[in-house]
C-alpha positions in Angstrom: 0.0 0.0 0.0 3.1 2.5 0.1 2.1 3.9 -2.8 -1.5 4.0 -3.1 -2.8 7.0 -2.6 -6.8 6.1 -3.5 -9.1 3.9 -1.1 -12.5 2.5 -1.3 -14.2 1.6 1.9 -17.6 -1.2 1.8 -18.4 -2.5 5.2 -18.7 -6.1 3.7 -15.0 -6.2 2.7 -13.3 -3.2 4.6 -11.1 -1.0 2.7 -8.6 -1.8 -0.4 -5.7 0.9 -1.6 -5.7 2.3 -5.7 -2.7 3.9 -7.4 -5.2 6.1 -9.4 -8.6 7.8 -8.6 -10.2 6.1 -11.7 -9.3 2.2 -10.2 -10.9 3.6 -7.1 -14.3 4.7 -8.7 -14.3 1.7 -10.9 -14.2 -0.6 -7.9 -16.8 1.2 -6.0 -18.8 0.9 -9.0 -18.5 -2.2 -9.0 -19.3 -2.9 -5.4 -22.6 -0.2 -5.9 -23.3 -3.0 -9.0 -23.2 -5.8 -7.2 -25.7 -4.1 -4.2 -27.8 -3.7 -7.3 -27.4 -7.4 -8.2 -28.4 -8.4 -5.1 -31.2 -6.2 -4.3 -34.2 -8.3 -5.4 -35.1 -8.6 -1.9 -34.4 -4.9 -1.0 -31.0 -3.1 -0.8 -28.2 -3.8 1.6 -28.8 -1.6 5.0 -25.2 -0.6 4.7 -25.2 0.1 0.8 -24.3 4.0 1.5 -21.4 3.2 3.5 -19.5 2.6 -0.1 -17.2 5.3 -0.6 -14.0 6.4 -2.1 -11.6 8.5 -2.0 -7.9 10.0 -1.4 -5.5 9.0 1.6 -5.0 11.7 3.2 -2.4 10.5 6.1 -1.0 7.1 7.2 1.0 5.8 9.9 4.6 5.9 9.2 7.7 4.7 11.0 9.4 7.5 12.6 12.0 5.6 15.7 13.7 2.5 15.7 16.0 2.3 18.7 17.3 -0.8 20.9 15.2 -2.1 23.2 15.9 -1.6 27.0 17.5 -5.2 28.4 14.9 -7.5 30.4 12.3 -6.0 27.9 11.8 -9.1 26.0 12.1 -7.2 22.7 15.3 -6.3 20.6 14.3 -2.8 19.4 11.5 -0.2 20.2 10.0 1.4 17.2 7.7 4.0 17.5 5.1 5.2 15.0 3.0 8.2 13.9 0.4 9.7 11.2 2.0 11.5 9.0 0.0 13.8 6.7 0.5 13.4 3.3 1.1 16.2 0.5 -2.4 17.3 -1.2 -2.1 17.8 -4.8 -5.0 19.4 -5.3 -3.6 22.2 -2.6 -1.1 23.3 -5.2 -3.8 23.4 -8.1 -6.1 25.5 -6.4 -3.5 28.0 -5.2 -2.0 27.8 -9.0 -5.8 28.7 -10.0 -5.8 31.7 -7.8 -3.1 33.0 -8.9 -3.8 32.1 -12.8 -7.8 33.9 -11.8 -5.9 37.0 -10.3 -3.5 37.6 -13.3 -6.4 37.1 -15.7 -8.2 39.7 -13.9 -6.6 42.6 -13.8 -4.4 41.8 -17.2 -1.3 40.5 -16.1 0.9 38.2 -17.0 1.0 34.8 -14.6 4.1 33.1 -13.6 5.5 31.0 -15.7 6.2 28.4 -13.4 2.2 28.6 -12.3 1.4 28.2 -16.4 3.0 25.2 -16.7 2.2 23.3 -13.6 -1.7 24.4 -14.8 -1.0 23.2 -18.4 0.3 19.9 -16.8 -2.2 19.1 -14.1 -4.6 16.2 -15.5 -7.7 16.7 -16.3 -10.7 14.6 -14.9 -13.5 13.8 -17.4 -16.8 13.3 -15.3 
């Protein structure tokens, strides 16, 4: 899961980690399809607990020391929740920036252009 920075959560199976927002929709499409599937005697009570969306944080290894002797262990790691850059903090602020120079008839950054030239675009 290191690198997956999609989930999809169904309280029948739990959660499951994507590389891409699109393998996260698809598979809770899926799961909303096979709800559907199975709803000839009325829909699952729990069918609107399917969601996706983007990790936000996770738990990452921050200490690994020796442990104390007569602990019974050989090293003490400690952990903690580490929030995780959000891309879509750097579009908006490039879109402010891009709105601002638009409206009073300036020229953007160039730096700001091309990141908003290169950010993906979502079909819906």
């Amino acid at each position: 899961m290191t690198n997956a920075e999609w989930f999809v959560y169904d309280p029948i199976d739990g959660a499951s980690f994507y590389a891409t927002e699109v393998e996260a929709r698809d598979r809770a499409e899926a799961l909303l399809e096979e709800e559907r599937d199975d709803s000839g005697d009325g829909w699952n009570e729990h069918v609107n607990q399917i969601c996706y969306g983007r990790v936000m944080g996770r738990v990452e290894q921050i200490k690994c020391a020796p442990a104390p002797e007569g602990s019974g262990f050989d090293e003490y790691w400690d952990f903690a929740l580490k929030t995780l850059a959000d891309p879509g903090g750097q579009a908006m602020a490039d879109a402010r920036v891009l709105a601002h120079s638009y409206k009073h008839d300036s020229n953007p950054p160039q730096d700001v252009v091309a990141r908003a030239l290169a950010y993906p675009v979502r079909s819906i």
